[in-house]
Every structure is written in structure tokens, then in C-alpha cells.
PDB file with one MODEL, atoms N, CA, C and O in Angstrom:
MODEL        1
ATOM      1  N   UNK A   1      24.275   9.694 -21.602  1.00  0.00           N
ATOM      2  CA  UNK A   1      25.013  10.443 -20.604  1.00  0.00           C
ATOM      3  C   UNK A   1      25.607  11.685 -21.281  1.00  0.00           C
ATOM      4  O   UNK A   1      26.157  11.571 -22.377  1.00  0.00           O
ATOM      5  N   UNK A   2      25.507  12.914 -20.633  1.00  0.00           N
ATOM      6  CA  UNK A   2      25.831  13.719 -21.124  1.00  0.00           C
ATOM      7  C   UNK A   2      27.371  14.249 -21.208  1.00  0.00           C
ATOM      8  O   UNK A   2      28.076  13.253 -21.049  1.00  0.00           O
ATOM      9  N   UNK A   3      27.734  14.765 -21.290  1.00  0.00           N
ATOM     10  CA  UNK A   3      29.536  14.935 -21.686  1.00  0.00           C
ATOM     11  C   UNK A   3      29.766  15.393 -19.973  1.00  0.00           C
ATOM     12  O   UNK A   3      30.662  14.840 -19.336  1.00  0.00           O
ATOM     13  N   UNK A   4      28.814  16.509 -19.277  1.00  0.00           N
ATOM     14  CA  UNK A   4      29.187  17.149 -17.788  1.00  0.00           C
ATOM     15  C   UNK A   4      28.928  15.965 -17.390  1.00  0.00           C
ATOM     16  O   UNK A   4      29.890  15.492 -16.783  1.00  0.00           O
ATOM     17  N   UNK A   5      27.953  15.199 -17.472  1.00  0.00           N
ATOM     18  CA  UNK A   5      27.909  13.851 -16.671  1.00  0.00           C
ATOM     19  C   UNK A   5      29.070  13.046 -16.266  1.00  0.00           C
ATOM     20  O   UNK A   5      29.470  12.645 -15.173  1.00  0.00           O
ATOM     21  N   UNK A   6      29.564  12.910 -17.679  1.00  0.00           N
ATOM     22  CA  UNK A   6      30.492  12.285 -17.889  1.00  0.00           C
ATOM     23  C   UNK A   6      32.145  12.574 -17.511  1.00  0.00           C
ATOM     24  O   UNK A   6      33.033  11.746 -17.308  1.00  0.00           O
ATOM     25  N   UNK A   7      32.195  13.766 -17.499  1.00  0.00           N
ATOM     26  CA  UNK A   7      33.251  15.039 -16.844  1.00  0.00           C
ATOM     27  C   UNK A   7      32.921  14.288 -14.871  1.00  0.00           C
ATOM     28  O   UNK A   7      33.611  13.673 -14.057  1.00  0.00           O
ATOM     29  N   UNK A   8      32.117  14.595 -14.893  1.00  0.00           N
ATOM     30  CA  UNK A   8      32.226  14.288 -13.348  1.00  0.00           C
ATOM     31  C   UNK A   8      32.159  13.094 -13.015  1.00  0.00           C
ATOM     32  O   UNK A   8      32.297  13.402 -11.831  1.00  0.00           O
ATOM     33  N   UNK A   9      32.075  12.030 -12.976  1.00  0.00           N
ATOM     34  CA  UNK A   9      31.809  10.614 -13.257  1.00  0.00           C
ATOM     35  C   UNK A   9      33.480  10.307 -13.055  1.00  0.00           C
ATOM     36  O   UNK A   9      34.076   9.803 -12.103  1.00  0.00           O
ATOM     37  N   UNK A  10      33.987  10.845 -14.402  1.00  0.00           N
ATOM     38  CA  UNK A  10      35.690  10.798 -13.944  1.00  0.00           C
ATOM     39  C   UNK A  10      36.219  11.537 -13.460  1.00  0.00           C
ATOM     40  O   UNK A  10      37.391  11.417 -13.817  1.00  0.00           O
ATOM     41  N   UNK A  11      36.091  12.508 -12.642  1.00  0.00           N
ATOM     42  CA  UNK A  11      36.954  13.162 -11.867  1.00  0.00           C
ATOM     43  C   UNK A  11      36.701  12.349 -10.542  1.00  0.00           C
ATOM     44  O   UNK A  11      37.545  12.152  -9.668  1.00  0.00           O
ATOM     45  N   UNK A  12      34.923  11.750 -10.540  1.00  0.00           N
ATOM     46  CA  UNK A  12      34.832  11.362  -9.270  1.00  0.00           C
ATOM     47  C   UNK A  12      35.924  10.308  -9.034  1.00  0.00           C
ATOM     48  O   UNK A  12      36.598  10.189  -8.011  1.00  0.00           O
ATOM     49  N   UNK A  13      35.987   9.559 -10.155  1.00  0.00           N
ATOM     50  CA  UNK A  13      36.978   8.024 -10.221  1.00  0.00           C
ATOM     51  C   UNK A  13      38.647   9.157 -10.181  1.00  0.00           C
ATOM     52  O   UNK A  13      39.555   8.522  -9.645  1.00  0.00           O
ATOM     53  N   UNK A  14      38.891   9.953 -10.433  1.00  0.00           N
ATOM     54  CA  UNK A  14      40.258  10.305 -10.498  1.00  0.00           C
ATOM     55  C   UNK A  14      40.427  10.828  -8.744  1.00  0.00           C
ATOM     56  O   UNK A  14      41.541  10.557  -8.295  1.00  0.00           O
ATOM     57  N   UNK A  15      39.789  11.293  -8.076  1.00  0.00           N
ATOM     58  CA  UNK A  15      39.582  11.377  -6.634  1.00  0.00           C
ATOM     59  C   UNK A  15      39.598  10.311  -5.975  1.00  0.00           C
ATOM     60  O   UNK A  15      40.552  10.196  -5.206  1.00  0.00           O
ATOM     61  N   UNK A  16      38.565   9.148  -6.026  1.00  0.00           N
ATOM     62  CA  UNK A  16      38.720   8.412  -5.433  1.00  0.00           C
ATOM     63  C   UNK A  16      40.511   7.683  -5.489  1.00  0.00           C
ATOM     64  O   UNK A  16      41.295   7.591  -4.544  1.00  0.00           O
ATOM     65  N   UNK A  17      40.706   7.289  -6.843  1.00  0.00           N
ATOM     66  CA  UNK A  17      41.952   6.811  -6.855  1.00  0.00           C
ATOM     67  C   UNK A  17      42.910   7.175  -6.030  1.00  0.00           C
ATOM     68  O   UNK A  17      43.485   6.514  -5.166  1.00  0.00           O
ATOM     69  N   UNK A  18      43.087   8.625  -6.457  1.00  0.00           N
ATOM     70  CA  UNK A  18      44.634   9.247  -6.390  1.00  0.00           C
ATOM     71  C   UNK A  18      44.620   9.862  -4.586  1.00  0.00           C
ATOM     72  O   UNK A  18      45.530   9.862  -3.757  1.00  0.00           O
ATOM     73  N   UNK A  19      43.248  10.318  -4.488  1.00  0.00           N
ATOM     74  CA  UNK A  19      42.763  10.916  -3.167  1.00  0.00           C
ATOM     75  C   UNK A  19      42.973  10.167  -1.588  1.00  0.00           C
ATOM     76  O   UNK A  19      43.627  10.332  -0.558  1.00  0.00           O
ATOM     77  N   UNK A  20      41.771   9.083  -2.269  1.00  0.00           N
ATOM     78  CA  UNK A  20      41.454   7.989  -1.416  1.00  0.00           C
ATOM     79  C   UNK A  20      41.566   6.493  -1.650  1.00  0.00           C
ATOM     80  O   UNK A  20      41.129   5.555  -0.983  1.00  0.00           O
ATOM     81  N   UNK A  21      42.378   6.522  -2.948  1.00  0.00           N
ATOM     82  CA  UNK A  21      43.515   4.735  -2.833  1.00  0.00           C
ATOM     83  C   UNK A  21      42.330   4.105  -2.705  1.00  0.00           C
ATOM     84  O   UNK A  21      42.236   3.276  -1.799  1.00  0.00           O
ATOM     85  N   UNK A  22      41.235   4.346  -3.533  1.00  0.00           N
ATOM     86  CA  UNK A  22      40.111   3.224  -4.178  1.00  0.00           C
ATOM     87  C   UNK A  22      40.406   2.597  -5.361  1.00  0.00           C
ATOM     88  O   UNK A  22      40.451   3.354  -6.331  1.00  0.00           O
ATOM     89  N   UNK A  23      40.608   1.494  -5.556  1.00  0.00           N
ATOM     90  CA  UNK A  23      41.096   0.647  -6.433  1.00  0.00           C
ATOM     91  C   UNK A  23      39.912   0.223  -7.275  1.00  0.00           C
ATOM     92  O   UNK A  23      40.080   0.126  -8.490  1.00  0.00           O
ATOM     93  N   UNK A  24      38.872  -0.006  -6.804  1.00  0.00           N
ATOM     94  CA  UNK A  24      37.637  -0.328  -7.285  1.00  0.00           C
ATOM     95  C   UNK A  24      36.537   0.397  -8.794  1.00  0.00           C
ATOM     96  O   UNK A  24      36.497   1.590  -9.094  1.00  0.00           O
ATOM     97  N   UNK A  25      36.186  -0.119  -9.118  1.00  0.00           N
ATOM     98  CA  UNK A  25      35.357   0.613 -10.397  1.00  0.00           C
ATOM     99  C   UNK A  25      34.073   1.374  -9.767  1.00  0.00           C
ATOM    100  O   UNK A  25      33.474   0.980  -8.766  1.00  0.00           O
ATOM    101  N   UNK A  26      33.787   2.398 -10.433  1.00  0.00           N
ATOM    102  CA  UNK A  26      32.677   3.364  -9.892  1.00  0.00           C
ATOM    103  C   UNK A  26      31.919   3.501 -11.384  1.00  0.00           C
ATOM    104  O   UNK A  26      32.284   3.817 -12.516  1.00  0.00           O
ATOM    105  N   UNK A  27      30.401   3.002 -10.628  1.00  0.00           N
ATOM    106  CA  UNK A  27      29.301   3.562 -11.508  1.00  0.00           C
ATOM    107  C   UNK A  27      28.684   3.864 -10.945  1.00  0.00           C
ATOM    108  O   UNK A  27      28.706   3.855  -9.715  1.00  0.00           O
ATOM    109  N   UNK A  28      27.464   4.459 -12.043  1.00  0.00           N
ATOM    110  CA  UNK A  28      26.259   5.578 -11.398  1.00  0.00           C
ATOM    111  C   UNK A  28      25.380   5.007 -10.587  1.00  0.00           C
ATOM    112  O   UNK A  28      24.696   5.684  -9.821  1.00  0.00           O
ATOM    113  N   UNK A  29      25.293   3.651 -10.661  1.00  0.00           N
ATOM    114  CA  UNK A  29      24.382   2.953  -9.897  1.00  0.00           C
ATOM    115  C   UNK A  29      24.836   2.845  -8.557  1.00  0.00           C
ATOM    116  O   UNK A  29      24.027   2.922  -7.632  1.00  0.00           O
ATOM    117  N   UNK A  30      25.808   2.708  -8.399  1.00  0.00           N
ATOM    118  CA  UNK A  30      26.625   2.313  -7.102  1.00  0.00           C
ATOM    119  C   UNK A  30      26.072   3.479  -5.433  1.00  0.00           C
ATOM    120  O   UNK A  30      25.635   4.628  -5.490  1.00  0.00           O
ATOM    121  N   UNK A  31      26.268   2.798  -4.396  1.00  0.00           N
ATOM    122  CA  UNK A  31      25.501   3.336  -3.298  1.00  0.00           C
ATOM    123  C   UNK A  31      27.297   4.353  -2.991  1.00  0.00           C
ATOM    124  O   UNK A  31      28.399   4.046  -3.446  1.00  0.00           O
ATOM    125  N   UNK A  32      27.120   4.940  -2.546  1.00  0.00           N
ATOM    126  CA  UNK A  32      28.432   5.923  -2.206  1.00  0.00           C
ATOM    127  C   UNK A  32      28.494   5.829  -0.850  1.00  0.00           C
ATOM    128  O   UNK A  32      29.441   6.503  -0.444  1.00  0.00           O
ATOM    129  N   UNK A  33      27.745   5.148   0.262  1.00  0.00           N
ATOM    130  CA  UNK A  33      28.503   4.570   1.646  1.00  0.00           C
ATOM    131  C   UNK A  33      28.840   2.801   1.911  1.00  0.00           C
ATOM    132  O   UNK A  33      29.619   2.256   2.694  1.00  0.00           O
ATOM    133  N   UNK A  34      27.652   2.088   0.642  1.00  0.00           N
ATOM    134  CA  UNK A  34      27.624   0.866   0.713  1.00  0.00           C
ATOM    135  C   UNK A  34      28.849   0.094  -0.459  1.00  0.00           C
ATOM    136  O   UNK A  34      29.387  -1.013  -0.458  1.00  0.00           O
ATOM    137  N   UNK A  35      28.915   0.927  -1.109  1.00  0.00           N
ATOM    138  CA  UNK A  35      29.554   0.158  -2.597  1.00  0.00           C
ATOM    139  C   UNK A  35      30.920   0.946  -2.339  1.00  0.00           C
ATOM    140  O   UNK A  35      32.005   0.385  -2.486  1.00  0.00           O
ATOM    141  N   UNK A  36      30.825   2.009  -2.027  1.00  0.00           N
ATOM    142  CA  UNK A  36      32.108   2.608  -2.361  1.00  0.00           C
ATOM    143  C   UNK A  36      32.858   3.022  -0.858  1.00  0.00           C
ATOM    144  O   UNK A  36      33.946   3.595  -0.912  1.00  0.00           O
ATOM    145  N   UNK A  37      32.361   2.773   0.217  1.00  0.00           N
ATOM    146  CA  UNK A  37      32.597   2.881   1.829  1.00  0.00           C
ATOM    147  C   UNK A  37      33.303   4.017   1.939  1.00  0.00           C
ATOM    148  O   UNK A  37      34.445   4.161   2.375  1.00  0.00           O
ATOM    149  N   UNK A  38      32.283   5.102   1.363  1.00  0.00           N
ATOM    150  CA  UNK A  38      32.625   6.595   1.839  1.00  0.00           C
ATOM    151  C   UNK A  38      32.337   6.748   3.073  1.00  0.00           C
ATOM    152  O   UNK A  38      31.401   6.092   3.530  1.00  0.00           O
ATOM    153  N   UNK A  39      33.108   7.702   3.958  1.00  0.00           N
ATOM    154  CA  UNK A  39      32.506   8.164   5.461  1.00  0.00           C
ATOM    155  C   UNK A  39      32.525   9.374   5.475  1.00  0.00           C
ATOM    156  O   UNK A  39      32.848   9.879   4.400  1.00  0.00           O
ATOM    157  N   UNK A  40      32.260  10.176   6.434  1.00  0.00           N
ATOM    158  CA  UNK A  40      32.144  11.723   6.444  1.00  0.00           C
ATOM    159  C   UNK A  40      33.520  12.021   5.521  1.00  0.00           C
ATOM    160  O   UNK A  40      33.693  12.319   4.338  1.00  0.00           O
ATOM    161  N   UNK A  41      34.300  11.818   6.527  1.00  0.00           N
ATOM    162  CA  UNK A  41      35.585  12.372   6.061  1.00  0.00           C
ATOM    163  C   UNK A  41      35.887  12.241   4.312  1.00  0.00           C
ATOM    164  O   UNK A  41      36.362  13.132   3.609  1.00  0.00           O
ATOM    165  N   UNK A  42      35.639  11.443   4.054  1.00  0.00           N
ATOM    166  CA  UNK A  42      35.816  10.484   2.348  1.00  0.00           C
ATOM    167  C   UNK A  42      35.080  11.460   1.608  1.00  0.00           C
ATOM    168  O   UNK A  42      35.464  11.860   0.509  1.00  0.00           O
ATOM    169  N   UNK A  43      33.885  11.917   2.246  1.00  0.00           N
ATOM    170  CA  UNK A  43      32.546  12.383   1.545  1.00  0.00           C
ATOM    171  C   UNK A  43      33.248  13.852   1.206  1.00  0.00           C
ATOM    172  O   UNK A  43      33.227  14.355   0.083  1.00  0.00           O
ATOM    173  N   UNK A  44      33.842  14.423   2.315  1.00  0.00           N
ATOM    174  CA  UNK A  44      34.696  16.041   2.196  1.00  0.00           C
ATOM    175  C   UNK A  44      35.657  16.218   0.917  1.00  0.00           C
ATOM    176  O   UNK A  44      35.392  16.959  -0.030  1.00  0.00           O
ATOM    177  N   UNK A  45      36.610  15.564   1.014  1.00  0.00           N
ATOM    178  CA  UNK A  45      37.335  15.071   0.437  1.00  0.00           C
ATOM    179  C   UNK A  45      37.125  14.774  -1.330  1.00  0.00           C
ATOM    180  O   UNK A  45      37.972  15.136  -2.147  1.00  0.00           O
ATOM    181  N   UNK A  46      36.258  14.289  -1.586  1.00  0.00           N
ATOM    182  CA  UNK A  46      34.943  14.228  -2.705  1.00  0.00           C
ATOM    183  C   UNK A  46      34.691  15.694  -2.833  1.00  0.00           C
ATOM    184  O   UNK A  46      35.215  16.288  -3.776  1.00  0.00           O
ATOM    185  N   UNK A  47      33.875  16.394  -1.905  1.00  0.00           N
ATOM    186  CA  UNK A  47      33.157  17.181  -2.489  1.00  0.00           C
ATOM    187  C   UNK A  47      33.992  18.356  -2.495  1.00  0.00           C
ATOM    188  O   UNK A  47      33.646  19.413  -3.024  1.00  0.00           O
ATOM    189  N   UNK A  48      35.415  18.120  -1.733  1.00  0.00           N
ATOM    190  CA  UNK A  48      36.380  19.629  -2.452  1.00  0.00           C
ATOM    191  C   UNK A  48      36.903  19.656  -3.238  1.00  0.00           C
ATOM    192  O   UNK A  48      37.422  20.658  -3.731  1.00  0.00           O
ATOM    193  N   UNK A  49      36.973  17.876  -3.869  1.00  0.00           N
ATOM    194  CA  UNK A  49      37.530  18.007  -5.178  1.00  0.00           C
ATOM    195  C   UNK A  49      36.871  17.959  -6.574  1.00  0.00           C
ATOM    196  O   UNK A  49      37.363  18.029  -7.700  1.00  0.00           O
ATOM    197  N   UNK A  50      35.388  17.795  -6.067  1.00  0.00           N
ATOM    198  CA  UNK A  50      34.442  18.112  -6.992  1.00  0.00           C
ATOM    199  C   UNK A  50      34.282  19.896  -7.271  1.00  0.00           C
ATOM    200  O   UNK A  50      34.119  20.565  -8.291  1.00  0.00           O
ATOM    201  N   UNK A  51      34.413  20.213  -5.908  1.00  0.00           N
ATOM    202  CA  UNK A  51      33.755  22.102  -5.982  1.00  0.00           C
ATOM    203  C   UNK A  51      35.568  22.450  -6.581  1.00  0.00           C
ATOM    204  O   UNK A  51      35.396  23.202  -7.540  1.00  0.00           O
ATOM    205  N   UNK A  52      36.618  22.295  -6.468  1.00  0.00           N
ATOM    206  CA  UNK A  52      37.459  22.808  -7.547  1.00  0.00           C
ATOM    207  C   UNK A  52      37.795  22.630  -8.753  1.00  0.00           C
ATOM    208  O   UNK A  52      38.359  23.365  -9.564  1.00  0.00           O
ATOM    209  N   UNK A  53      37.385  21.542  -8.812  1.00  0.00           N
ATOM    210  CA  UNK A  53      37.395  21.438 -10.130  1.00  0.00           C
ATOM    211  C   UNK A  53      36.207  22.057 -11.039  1.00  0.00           C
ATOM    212  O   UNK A  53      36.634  22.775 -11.943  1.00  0.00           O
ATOM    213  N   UNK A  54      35.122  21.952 -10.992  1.00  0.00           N
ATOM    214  CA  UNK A  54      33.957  22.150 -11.358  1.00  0.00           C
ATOM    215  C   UNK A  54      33.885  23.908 -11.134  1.00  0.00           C
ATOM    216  O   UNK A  54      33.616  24.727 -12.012  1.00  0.00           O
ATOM    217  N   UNK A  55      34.148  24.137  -9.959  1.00  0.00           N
ATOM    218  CA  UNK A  55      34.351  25.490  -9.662  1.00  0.00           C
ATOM    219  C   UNK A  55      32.763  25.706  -9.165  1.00  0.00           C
ATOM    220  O   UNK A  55      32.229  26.672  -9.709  1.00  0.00           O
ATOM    221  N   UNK A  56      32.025  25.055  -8.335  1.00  0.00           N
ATOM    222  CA  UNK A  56      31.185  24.981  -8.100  1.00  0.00           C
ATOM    223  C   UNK A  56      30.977  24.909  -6.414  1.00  0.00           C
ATOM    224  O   UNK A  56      32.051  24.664  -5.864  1.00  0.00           O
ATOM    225  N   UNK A  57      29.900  25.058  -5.516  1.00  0.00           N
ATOM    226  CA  UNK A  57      29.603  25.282  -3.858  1.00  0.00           C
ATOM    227  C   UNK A  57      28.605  24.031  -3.649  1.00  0.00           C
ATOM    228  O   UNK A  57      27.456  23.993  -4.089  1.00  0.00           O
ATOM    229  N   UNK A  58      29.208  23.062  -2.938  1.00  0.00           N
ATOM    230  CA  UNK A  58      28.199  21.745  -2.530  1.00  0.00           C
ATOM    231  C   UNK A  58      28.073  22.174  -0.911  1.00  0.00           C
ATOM    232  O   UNK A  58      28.971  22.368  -0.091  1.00  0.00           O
ATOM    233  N   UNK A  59      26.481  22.254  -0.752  1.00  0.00           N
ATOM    234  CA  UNK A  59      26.533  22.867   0.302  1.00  0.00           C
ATOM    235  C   UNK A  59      25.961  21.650   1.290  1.00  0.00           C
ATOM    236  O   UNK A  59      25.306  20.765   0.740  1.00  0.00           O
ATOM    237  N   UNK A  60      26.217  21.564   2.934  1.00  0.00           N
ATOM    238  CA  UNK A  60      26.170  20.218   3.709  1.00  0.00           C
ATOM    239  C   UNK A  60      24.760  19.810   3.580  1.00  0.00           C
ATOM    240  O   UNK A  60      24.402  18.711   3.158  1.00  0.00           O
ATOM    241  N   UNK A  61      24.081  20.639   3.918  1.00  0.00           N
ATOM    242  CA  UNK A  61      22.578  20.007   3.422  1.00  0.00           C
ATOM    243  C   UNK A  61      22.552  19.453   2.557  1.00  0.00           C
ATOM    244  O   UNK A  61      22.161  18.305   2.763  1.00  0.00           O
ATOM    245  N   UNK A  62      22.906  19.778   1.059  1.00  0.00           N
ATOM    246  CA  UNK A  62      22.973  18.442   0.285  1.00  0.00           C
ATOM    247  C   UNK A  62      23.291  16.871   0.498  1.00  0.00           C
ATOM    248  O   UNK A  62      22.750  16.010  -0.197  1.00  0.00           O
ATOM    249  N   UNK A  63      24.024  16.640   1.309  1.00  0.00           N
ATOM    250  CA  UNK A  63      24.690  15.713   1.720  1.00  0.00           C
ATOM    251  C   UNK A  63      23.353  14.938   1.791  1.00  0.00           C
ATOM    252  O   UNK A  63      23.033  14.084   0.964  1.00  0.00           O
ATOM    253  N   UNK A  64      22.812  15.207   2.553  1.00  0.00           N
ATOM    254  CA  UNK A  64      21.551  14.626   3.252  1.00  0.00           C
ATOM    255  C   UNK A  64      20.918  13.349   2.415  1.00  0.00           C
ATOM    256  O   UNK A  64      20.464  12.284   2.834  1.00  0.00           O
ATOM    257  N   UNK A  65      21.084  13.944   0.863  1.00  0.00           N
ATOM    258  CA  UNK A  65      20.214  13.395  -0.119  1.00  0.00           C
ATOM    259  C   UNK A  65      20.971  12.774  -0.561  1.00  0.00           C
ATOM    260  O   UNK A  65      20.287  12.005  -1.237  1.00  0.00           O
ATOM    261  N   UNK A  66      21.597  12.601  -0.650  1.00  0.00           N
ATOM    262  CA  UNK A  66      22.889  11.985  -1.913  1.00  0.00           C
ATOM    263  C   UNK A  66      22.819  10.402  -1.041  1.00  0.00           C
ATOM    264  O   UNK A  66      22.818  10.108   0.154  1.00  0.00           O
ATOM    265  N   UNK A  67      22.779   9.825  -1.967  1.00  0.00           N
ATOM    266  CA  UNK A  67      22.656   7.899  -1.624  1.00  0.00           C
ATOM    267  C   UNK A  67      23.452   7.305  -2.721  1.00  0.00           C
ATOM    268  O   UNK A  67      23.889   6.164  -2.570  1.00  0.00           O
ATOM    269  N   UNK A  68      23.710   8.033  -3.925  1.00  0.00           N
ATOM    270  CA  UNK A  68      24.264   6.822  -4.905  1.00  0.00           C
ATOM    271  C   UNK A  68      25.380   7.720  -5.588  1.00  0.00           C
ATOM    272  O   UNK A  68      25.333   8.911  -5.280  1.00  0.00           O
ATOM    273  N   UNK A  69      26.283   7.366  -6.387  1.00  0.00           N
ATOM    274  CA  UNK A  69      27.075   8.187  -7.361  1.00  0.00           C
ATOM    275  C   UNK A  69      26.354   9.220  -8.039  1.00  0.00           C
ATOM    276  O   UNK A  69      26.533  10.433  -7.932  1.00  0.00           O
ATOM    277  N   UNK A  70      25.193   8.375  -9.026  1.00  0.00           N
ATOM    278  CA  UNK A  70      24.296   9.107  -9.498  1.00  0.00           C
ATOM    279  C   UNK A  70      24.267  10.661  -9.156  1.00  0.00           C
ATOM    280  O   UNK A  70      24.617  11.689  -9.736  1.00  0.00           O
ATOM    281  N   UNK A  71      23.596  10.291  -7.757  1.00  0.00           N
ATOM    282  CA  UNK A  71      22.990  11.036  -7.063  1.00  0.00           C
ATOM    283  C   UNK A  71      24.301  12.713  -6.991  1.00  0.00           C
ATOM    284  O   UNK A  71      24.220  13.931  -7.147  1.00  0.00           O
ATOM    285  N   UNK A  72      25.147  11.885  -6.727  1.00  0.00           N
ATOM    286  CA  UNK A  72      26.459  12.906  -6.475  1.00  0.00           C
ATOM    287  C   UNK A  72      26.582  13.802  -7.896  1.00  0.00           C
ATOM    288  O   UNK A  72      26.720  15.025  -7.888  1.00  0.00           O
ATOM    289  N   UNK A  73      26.519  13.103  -8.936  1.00  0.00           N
ATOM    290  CA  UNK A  73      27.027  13.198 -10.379  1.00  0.00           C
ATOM    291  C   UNK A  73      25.914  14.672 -10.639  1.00  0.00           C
ATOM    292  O   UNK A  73      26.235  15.812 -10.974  1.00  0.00           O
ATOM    293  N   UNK A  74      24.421  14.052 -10.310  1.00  0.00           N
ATOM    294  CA  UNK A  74      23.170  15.124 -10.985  1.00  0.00           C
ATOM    295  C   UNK A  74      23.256  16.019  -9.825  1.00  0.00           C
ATOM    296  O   UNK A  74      22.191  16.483  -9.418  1.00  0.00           O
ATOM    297  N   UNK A  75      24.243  16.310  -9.277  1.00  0.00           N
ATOM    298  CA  UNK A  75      24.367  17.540  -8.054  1.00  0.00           C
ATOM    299  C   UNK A  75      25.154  18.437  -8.539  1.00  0.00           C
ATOM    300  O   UNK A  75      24.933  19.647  -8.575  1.00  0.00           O
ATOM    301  N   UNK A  76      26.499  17.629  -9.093  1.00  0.00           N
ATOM    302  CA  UNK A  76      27.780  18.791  -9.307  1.00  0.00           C
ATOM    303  C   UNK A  76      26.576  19.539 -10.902  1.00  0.00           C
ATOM    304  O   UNK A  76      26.485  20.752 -11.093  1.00  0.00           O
ATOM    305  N   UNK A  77      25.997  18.719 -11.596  1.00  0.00           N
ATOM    306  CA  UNK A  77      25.942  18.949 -12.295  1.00  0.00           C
ATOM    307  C   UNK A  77      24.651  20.089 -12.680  1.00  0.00           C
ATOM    308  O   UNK A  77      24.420  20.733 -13.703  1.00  0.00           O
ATOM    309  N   UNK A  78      24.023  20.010 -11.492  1.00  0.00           N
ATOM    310  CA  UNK A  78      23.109  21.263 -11.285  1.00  0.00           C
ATOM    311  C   UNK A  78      23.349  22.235 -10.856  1.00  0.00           C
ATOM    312  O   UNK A  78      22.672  23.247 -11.036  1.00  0.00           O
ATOM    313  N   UNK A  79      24.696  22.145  -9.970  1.00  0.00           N
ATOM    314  CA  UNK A  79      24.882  23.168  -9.733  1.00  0.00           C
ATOM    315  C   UNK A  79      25.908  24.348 -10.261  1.00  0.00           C
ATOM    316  O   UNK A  79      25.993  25.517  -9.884  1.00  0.00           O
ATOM    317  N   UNK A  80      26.813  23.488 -11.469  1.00  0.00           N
ATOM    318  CA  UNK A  80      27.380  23.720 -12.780  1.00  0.00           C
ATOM    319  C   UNK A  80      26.502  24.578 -13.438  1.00  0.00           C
ATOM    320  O   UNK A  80      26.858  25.748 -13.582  1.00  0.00           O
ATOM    321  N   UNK A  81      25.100  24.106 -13.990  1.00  0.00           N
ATOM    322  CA  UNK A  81      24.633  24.574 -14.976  1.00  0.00           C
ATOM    323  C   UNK A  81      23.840  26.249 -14.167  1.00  0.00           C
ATOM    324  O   UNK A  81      23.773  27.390 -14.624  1.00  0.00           O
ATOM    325  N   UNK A  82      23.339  25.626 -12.769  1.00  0.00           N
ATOM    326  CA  UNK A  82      23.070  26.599 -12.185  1.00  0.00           C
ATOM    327  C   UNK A  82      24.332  28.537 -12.033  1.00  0.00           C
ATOM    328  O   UNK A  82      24.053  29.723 -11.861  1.00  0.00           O
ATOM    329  N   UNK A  83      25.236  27.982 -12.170  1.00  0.00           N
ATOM    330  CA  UNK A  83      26.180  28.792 -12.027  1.00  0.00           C
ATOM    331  C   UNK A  83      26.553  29.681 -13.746  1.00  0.00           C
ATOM    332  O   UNK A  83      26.847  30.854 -13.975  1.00  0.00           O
ATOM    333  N   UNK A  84      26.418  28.810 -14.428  1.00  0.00           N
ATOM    334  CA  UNK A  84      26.336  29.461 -15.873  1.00  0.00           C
ATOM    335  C   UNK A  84      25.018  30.074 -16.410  1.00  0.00           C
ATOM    336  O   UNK A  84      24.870  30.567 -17.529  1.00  0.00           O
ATOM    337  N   UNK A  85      23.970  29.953 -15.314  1.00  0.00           N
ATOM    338  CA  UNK A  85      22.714  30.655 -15.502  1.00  0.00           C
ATOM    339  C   UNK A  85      23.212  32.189 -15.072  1.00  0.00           C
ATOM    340  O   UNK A  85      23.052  33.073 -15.914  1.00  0.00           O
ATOM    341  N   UNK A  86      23.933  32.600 -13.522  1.00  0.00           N
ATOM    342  CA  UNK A  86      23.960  33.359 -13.397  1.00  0.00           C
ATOM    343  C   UNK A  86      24.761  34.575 -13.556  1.00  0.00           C
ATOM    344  O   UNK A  86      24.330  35.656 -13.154  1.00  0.00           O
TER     345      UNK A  86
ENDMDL
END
């Protein structure tokens, strides 16, 4: 796992906590509506505190794809690296 991986991984767990009063452990494997009972709203919430911190644009179409933490994690994180490309 890479260190940005890993950067977002815990912010995701510092959101859920402090955000949304998830008590529960989060890994990459985990489904993000089944394991972690995100809903739209949960999902927003997530992804504004991913795009400030990160300083990064998760745009709704993405949404579409995203099924697991993972999934969430190799997003902020493309679009991180994408942003230091330009």
C-alpha cells in the first residue's frame, strides 16, 4: 500500500468516525453501501471530505463505479496524482 493509499484510507476512517459516528473498522475490501451502510447522503459527506482534504474534484459520475472502499481509495488517489500532473 502506498503512503497516498494509505493517507486516504485514514482520513476515510477519520470521516466516517467524527462525521458520521461509525464506530466500526474500515478496510479496502469492505463494500461501502453493504459493510459500511453508506447512503447518498453519507456518500456526500465522504466525498467533501475527501475533495478538501486531498484538494481534489470527485465528480457524480464517479459515484456510479465505486462499490468498495478500495474502489473509493484508487479514485481520490487518481485524481491526486492526476492533479500534480497538471
Amino acid at each position: 500500500m502506498t503512503d497516498l493509499t494509505t493517507d486516504v484510507l485514514e482520513e476515510l476512517r477519520r470521516i466516517a468516525r467524527k462525521d458520521l459516528e461509525y464506530a466500526g473498522s474500515i478496510s479496502l475490501e469492505q463494500s461501502l453501501k453493504a459493510d459500511l451502510q453508506l447512503d447518498s447522503m453519507s456518500m456526500i459527506i465522504v466525498a467533501v471530505g475527501l475533495e478538501n482534504r486531498f484538494r481534489v474534484k470527485l465528480q457524480e459520475e464517479d459515484a456510479g463505479a465505486l462499490t468498495t472502499v478500495n474502489d473509493l481509495v484508487q479514485l481520490v488517489c487518481r485524481r491526486v496524482s492526476e492533479g500534480a500532473a497538471t
